[in-house]
MILUM-88288 format. One line per 10 residues: number of its first residue (from 1); their letters; for each residue x, y, z of C-alpha. Coordinates in Angstrom, 3 decimals, padded with zeros to 6 digits. Example, Ala and Ser with C-alpha at 12.3 -4.5 7.8 and 13.67 -1.06 7.14 Angstrom:
2
1 = AS = 012.300:-004.500:007.800 ~ 013.670:-001.060:007.140 .
***
This chain:
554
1 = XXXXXXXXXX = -032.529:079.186:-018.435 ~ -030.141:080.270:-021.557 ~ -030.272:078.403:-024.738 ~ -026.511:077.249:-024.183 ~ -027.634:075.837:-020.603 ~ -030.513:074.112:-022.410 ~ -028.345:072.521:-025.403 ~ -025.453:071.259:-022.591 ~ -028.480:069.875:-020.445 ~ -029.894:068.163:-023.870 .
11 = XXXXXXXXXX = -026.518:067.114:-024.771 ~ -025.458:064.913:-021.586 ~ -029.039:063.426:-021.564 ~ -028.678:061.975:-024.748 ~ -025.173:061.111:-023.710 ~ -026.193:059.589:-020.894 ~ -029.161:057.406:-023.125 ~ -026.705:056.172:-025.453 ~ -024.544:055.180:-022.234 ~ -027.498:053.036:-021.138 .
21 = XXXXXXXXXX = -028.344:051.770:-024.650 ~ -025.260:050.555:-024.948 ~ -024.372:049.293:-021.810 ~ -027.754:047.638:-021.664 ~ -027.605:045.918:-025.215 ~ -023.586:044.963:-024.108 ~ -024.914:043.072:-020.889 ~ -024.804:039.459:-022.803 ~ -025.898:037.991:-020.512 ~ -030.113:039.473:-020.413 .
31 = XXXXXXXXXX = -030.290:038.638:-024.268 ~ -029.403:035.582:-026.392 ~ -026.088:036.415:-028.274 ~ -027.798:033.461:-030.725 ~ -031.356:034.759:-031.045 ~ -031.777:038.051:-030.057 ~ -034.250:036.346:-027.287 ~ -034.323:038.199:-023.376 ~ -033.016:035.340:-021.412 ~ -035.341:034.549:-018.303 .
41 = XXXXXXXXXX = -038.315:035.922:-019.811 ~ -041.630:035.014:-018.033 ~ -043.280:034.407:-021.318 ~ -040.697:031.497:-021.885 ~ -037.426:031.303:-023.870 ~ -033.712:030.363:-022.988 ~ -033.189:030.186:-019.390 ~ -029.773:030.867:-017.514 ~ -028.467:031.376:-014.074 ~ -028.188:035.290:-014.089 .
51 = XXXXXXXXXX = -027.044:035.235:-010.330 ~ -024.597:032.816:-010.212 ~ -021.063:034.088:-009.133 ~ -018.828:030.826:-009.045 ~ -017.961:027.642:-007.203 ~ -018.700:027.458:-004.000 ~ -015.448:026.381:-001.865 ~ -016.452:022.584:-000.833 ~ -015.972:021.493:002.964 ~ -012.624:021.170:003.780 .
61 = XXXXXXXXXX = -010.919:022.691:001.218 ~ -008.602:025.467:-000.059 ~ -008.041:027.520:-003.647 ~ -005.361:027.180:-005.487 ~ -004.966:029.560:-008.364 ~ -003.500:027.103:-011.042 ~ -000.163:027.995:-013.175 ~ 003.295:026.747:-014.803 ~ 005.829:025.232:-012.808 ~ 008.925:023.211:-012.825 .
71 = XXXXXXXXXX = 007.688:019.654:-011.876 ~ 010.511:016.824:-010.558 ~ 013.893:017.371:-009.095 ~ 015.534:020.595:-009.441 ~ 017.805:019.874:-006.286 ~ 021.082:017.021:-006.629 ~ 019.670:013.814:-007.782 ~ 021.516:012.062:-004.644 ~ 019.485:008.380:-005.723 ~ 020.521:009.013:-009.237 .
81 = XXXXXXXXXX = 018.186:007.136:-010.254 ~ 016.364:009.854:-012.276 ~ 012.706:008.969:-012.078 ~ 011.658:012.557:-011.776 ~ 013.649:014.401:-014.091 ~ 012.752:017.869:-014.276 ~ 009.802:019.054:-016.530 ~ 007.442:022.248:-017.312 ~ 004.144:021.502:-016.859 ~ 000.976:023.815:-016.404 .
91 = XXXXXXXXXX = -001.853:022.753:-013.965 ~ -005.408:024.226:-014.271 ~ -006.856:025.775:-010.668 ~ -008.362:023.727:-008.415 ~ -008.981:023.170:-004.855 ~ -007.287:020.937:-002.384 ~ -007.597:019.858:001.443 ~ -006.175:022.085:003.998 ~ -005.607:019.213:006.091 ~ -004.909:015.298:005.203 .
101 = XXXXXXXXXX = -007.977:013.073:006.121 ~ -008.646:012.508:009.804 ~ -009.300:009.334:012.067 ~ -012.221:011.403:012.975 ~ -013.363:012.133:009.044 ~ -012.580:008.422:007.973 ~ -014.368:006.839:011.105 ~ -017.835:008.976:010.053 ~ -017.219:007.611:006.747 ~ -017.204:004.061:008.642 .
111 = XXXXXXXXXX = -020.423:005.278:011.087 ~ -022.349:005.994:007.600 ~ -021.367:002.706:006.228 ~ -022.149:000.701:009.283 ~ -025.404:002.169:009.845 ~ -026.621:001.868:006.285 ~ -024.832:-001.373:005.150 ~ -025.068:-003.459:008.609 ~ -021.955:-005.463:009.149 ~ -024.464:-008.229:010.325 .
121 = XXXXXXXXXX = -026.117:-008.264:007.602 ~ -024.353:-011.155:005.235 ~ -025.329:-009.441:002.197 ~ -023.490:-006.397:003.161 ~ -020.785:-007.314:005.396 ~ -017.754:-007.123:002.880 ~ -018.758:-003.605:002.223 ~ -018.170:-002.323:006.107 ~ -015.161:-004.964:006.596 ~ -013.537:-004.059:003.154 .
131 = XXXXXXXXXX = -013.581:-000.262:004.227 ~ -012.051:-000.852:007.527 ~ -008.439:000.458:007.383 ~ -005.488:-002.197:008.173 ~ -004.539:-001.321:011.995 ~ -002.055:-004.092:012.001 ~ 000.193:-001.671:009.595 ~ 002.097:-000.742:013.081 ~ 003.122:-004.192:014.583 ~ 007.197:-004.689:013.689 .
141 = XXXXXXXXXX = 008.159:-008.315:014.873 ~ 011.083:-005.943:017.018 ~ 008.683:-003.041:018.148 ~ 006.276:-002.504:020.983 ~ 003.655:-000.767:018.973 ~ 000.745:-002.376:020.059 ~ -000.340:000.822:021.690 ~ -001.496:002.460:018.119 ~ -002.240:-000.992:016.632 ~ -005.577:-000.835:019.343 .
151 = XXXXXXXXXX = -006.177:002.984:019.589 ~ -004.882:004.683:016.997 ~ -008.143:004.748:014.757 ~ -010.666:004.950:017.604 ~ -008.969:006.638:020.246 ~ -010.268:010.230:020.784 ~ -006.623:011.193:021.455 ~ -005.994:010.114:017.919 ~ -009.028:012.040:016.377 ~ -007.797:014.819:014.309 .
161 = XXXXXXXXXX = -003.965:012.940:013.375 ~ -003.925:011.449:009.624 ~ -006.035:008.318:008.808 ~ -003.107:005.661:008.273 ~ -003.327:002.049:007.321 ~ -006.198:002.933:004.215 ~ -005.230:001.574:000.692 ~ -005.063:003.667:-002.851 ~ -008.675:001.904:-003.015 ~ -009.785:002.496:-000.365 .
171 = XXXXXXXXXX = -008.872:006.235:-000.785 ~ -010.938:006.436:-003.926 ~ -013.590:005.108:-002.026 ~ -014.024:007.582:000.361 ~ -013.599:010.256:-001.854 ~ -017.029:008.864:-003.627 ~ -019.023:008.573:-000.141 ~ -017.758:012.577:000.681 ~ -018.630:013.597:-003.332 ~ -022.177:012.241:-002.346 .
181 = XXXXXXXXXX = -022.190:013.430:001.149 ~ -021.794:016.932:000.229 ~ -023.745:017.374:-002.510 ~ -026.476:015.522:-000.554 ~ -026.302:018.450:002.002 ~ -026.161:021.177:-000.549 ~ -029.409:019.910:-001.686 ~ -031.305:019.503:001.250 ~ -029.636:023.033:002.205 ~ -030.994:024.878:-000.817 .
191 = XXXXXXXXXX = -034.304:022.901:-000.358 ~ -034.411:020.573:-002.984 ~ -034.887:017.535:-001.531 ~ -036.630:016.952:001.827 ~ -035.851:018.042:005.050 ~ -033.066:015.119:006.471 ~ -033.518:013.371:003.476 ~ -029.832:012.307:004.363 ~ -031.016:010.570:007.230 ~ -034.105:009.272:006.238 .
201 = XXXXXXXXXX = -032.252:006.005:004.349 ~ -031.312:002.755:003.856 ~ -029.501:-000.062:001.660 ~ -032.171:000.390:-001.106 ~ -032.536:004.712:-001.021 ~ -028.950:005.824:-000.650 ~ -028.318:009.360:-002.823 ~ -025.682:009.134:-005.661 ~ -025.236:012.651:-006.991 ~ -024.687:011.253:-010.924 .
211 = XXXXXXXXXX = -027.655:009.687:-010.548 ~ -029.430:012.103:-009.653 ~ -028.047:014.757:-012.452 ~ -028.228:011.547:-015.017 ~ -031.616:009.764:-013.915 ~ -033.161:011.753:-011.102 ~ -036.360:009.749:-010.748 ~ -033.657:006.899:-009.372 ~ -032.568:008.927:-006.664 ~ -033.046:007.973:-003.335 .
221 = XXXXXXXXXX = -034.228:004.739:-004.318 ~ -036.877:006.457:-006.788 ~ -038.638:007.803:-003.649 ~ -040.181:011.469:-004.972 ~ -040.854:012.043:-001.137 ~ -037.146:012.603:-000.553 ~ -035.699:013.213:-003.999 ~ -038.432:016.665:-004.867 ~ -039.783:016.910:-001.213 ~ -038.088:020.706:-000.358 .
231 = XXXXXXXXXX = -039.804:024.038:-000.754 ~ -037.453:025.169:-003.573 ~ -039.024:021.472:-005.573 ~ -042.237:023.040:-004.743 ~ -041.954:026.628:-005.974 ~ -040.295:025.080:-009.298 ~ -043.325:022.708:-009.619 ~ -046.164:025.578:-009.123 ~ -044.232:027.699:-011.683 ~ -044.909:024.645:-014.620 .
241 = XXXXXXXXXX = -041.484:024.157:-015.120 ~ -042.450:020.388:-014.685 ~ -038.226:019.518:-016.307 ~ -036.211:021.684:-013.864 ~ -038.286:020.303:-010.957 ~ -034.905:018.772:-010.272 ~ -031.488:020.083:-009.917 ~ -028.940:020.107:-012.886 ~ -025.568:020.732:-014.034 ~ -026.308:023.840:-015.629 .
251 = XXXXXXXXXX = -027.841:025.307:-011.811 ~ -024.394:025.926:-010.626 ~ -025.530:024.454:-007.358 ~ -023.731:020.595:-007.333 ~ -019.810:020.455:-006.335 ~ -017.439:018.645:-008.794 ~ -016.697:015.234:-007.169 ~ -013.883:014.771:-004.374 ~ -011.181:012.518:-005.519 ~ -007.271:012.328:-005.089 .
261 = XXXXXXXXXX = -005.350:015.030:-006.526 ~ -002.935:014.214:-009.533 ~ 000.604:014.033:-008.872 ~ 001.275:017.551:-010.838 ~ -001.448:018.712:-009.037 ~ -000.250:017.570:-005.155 ~ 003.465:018.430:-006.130 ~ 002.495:022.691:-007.203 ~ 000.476:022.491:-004.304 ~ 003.173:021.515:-002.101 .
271 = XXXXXXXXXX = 005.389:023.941:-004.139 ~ 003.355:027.361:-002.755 ~ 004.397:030.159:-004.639 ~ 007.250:031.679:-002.372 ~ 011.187:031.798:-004.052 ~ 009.264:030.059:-007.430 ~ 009.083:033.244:-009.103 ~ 010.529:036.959:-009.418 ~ 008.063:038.851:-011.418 ~ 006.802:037.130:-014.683 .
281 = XXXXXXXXXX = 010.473:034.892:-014.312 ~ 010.084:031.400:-013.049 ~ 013.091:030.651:-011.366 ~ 011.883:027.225:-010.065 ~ 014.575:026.564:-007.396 ~ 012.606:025.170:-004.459 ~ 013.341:022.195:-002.161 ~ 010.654:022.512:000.862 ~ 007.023:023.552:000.617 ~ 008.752:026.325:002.969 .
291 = XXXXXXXXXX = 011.040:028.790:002.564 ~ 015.211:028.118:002.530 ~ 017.136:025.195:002.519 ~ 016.935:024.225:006.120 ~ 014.206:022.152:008.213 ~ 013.411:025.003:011.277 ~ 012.060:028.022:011.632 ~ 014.808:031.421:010.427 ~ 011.816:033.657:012.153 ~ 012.477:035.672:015.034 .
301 = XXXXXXXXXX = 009.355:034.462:016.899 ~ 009.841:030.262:016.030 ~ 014.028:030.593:015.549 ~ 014.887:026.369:015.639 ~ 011.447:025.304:015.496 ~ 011.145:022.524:013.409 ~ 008.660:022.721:010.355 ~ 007.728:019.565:009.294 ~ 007.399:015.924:011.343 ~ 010.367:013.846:009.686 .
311 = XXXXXXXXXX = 013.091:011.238:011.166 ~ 016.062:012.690:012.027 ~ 018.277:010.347:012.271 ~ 019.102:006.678:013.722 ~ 016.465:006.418:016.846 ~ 015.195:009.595:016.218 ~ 012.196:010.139:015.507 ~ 010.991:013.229:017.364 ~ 014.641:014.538:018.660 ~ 015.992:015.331:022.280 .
321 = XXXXXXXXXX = 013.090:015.673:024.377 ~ 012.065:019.492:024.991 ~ 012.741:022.671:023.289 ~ 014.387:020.969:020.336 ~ 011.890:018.091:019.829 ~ 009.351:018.157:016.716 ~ 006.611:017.779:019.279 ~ 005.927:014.143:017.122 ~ 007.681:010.751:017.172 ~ 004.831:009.310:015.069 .
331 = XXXXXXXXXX = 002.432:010.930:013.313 ~ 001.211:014.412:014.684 ~ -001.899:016.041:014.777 ~ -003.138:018.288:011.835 ~ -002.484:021.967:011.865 ~ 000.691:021.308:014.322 ~ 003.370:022.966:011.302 ~ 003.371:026.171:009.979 ~ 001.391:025.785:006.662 ~ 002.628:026.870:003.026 .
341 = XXXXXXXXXX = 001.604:029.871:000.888 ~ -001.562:028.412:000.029 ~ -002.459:027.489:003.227 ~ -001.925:023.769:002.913 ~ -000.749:022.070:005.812 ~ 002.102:019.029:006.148 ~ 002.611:018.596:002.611 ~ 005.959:017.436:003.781 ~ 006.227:015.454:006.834 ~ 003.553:013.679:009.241 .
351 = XXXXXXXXXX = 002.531:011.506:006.686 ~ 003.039:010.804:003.279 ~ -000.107:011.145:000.801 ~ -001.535:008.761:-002.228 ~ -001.825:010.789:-005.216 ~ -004.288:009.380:-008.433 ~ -001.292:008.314:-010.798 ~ -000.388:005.259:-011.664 ~ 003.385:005.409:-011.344 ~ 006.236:005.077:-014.138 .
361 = XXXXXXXXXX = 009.728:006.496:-013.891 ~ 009.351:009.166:-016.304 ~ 006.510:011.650:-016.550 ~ 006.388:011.735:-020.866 ~ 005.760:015.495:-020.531 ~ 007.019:015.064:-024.268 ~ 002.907:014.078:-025.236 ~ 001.478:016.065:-022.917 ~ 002.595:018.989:-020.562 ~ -000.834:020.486:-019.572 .
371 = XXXXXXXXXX = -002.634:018.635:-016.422 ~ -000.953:015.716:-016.213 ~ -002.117:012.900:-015.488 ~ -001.533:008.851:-015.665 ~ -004.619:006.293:-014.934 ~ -007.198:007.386:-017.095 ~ -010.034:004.810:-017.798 ~ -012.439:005.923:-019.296 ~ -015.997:004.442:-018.854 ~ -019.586:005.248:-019.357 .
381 = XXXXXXXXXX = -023.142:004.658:-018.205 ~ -024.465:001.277:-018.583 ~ -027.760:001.806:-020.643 ~ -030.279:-001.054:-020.418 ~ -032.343:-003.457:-023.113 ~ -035.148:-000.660:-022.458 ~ -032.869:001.908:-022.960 ~ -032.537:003.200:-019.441 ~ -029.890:003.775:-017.298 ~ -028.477:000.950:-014.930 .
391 = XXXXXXXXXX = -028.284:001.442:-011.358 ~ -026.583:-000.874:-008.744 ~ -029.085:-002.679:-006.358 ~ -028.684:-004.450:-003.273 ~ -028.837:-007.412:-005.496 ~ -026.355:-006.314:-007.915 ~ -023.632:-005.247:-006.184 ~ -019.961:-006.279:-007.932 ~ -016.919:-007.114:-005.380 ~ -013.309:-007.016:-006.061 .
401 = XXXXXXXXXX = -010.718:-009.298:-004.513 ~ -007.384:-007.243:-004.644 ~ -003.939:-009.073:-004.555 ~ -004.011:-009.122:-000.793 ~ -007.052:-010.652:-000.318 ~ -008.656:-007.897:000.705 ~ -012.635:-007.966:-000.874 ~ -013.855:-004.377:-001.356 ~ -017.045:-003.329:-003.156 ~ -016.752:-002.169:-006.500 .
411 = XXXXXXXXXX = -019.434:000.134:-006.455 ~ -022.598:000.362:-004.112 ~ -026.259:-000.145:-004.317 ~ -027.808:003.711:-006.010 ~ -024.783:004.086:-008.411 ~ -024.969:004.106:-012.132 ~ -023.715:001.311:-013.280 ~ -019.912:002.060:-015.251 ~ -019.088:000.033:-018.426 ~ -016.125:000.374:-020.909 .
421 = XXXXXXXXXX = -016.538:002.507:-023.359 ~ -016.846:001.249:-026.907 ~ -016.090:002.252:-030.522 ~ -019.326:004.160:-030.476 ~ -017.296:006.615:-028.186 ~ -013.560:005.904:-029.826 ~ -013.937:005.517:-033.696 ~ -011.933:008.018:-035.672 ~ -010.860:009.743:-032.529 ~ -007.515:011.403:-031.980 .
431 = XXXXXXXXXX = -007.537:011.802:-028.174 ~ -007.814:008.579:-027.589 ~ -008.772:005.043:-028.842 ~ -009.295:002.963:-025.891 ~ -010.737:002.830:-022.477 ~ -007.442:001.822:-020.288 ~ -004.967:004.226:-020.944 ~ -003.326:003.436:-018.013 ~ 000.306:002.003:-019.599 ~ -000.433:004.935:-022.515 .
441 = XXXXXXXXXX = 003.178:005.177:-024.221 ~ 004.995:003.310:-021.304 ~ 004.640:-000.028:-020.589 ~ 002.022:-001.103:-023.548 ~ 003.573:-003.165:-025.858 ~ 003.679:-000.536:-028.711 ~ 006.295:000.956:-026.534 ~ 008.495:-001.888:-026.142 ~ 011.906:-002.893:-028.098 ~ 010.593:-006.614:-027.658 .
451 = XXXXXXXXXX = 007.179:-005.968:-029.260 ~ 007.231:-008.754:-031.736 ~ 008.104:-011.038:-028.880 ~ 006.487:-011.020:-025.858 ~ 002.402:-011.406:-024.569 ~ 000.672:-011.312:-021.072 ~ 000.450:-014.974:-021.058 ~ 003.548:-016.833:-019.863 ~ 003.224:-019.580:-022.429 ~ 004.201:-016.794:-024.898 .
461 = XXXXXXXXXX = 007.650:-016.713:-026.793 ~ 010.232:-015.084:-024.295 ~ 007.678:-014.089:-022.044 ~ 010.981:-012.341:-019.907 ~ 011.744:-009.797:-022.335 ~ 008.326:-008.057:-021.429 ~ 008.893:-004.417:-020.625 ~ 007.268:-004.500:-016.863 ~ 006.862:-008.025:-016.174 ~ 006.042:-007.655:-012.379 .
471 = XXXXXXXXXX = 005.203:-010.169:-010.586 ~ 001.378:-011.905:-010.786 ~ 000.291:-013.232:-007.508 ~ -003.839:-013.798:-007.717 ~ -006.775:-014.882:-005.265 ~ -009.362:-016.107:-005.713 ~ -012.651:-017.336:-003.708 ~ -014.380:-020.430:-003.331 ~ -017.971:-020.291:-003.676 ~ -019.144:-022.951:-001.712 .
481 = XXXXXXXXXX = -016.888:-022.513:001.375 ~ -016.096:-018.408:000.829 ~ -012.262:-019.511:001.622 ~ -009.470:-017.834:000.027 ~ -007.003:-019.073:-002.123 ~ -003.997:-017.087:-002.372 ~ -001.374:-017.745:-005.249 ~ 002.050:-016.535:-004.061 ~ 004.211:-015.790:-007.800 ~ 007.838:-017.155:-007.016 .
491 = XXXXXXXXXX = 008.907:-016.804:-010.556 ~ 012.320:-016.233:-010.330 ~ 012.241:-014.154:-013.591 ~ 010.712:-011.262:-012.224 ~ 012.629:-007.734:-012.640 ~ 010.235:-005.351:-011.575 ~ 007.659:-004.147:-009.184 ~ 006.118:-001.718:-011.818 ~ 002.316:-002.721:-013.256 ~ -000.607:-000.992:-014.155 .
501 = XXXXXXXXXX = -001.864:-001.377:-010.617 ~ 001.271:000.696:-008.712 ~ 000.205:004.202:-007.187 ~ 002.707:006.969:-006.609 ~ 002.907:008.397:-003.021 ~ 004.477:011.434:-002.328 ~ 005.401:014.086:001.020 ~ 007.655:011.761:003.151 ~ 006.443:010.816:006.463 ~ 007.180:010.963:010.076 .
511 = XXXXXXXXXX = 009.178:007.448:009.135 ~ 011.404:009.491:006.319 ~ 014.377:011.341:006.493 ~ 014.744:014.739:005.550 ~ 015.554:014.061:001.574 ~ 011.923:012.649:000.882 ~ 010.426:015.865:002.167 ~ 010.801:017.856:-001.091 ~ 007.836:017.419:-003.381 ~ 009.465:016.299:-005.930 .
521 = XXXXXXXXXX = 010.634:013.090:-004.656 ~ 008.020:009.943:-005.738 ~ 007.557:006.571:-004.655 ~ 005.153:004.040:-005.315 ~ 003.029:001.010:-003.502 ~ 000.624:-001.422:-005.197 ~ -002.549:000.039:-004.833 ~ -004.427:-002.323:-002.241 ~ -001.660:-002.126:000.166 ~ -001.753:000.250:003.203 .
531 = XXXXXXXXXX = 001.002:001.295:005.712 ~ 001.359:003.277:008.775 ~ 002.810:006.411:006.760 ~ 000.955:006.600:003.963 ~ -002.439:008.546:003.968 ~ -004.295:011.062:002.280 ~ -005.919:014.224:001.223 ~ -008.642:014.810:-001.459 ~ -009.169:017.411:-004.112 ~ -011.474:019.060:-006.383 .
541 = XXXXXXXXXX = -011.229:020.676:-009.907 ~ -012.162:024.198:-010.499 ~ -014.680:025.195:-013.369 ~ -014.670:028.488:-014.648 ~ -012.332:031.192:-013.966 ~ -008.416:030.650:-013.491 ~ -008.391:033.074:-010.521 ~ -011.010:034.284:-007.996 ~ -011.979:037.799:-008.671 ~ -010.171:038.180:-011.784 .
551 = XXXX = -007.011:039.983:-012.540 ~ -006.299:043.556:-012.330 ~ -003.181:046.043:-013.633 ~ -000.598:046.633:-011.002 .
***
């Protein structure tokens, strides 16, 4: 070997060590960027998640990559009456469902409820009946609908169209039960808990998945057997690491909860991506979740198909029979359309969809333009005189009465208890200084011309000069006989529907014509009211990245 073949053999060694040194003291993640410590050391020391990759993609749903777009009308106002004016906003990612809820999805929901909570059971009875949605949504004193009004929920012909007749309430409910439901299975999945632990329970030992992050010897009822009975519990316990016998936030292993999606959120969704942009250039100048102007198909293969279920016209409601009907004259079932870029299906037609807001004509993007969002209240864990946390027994359970008369539980037996928070959690704070921010710069009386005039209480000075006085009907029970009594508001003074307690629904509906399928167009209902268009889809945020797999040069 020469001396020059030598030094050149030296010289990419070393080369090659200093790639490794520095590659190896660049990896942040094996050492402390704060200490200097090796993460994961068997000796002790911080601890991370060194193989975790990113959220798993829940049941159900589908990525979308979040970003800025145009939300409201961008089309002729033909209403004029302006109540989605157009507005940037930027959304974060998230995920959404492919699909709007199912008979067949809602009715396990029911199955869980009935077999846990027994209907026959006095004590739990208003929680089954107060879940149950309204079939009587399709009798019309001059239609013969009785057909869905007995089989549209139950029916397996019905199974996989859109759960109809459920309430904004009732929405939010479910999404809880599936939050818990999944995370449950995760759990027993990874071995965690024990084997059909999800089976294995009753009134007193259902799984709440706060509680079990927040105040895991509660779980299940406080039953260890169930809660730490997996093999995974087992090999944590034999390794000493007595706190992370249970599963936490910082494992990467529990789903964010299911809930409704925000209007910004539903409307981008609807949106897709196609003829929004050219390029970095947002051009914004979309009417359909499709492609075009036009409601059917331009493609060779589907040429006059139709792409969403919509009325289209007087007494039509599914068109002439053959090859130019929708293939619907109600609702249809899911996955009958074409769906949109993101692979979202009907988020125009079939049915329309309850979205978290609570509604107001304009959207103040003004205060904020980033996730959007009206109907915050805020709350906190109830903390008790021993300074524990609260859960909801079978004793404690708190039941609502909504406007309708409809009684639906508040919050079930295994929950952490929610309580307003306080100026422990508002003093000196600029984000926000209360807990309902519900009528937050629209509506509150701050907002109002008549401030110095007007109150909630009709006794007040002018009490018609409020900014949304909406009409006040109550109910409320007897305790001796359980009857109801309902308290009809014919105030003649009345000028608005609009309250704190109005949801926005949004997509159109097999009822709607054409002009309520863009996603722009809004609408609201009072929140404990159902209908036979009007049902739903959940969603789920995204934590961590913006995209999946990161971006790359073109």
């Amino acid at each position: 070997m020469t001396k020059k073949t030598a030094l050149r053999m030296l010289g990419i060694a070393t080369f090659s060590l200093l790639v490794a040194s520095c590659s190896k003291s660049n990896n942040y993640k094996d050492n402390s960027r704060a200490t200097g410590w090796k993460v994961n050391a068997k000796e002790g020391g911080p601890r991370g998640v060194a193989d975790y990759q990113e959220q798993e993609t829940g049941p159900g749903l589908v990525f979308v990559e979040g970003g800025t777009f145009t939300m409201g009308k961008v089309q002729d106002d033909v209403m004029h009456d302006w109540n989605n004016a157009p507005n940037q906003q930027h959304v974060q990612s998230f995920y959404i469902d492919e699909t709007e809820v199912t008979n067949f999805m809602y009715t396990e929901y029911l199955d869980w409820l009935k077999e846990v909570f027994p209907p026959d059971d006095e004590n739990y009875r208003a929680i089954y009946k107060g879940a149950l949605p309204d079939t009587l949504v399709w009798r019309n004193r001059l239609g013969f609908n009785e057909t869905m009004t007995e089989n549209y929920l139950r029916h397996p012909a019905y199974a996989y169209y859109p759960v109809v007749g459920v309430s904004w309430v009732q929405a939010v409910e479910f999404s809880n039960w599936r939050s818990n439901r999944v995370n449950e299975f995760i759990l027993e999945r990874e071995g965690f808990t024990a084997r059909g632990a999800r089976y294995d329970v009753d009134a007193s030992s259902t799984f709440d998945t706060e509680t079990y992050i927040n105040a895991p010897t509660l779980a299940y009822g406080g039953s260890d057997s169930l809660a730490r009975g997996g093999k995974s519990s087992d090999q944590r316990m034999k390794r000493n690491d007595s706190t992370d016998i249970f599963v936490q936030r910082k494992d990467g292993i529990l789903l964010p909860k299911y809930r409704l999606p925000t209007e910004a959120e539903w409307e981008y969704a609807a949106l897709g991506l196609t003829e929004l942009r050219s390029y970095n250039v947002y051009r914004g100048r979309k009417k359909y979740p499709w492609d075009g102007s036009y409601t059917r198909s331009s493609s060779r293969r589907t040429r006059g198909d139709h792409l969403a279920n919509f009325k289209q016209g007087d007494g039509d409601y599914g068109g002439i029979a053959g090859w130019s009907d929708d293939n619907a004259d109600i609702t249809a079932e899911v996955k009958s359309y074409e769906p949109n870029d993101f692979g979202i299906y009907d988020m125009a037609g079939n049915v329309s969809e309850w979205v978290a807001d609570v509604y107001r004509p304009i959207v103040d993007d003004e205060f904020n333009d980033f996730n959007y969002y009206r109907g915050n209240v805020y709350t906190k864990n109830a903390i008790g005189e021993d300074g524990k946390i609260k859960t909801v027994t079978v004793d404690s359970i708190v039941y609502d009465t909504l406007a309708n008369g409809s009684v639906i539980a508040r919050n079930l037996p295994g929950q952490i208890l929610q309580v307003p928070v306080d100026e422990e959690e508002t003093y000196l704070r600029t984000q926000f200084s209360t807990s309902d921010n519900r009528n937050f710069r629209d509506g509150d009386k701050s907002s109002s011309r008549y401030f110095e005039s007007f109150g909630d209480d009709e006794g007040e000075e002018e009490p018609g000069k409020r900014m949304y006085n909406s009409p006040k009907h109550s109910v409320t029970a007897d305790s001796a006989s359980g009857s109801l009594d309902r308290q009809y508001d014919e105030s003649s003074d009345r000028t608005t529907l609009i309250n704190d307690e109005v949801r926005v629904y949004k997509g159109g509906s097999w009822r709607d014509r054409a002009y309520w399928l863009d996603p722009a167009n809004r609408r609201f209902l009072p929140q404990g009211m159902a209908t036979d268009d009007i049902g739903f889809r959940n969603a789920m945020s995204r934590v961590g990245s913006k995209s999946k797999g990161g971006k790359r040069p073109r």
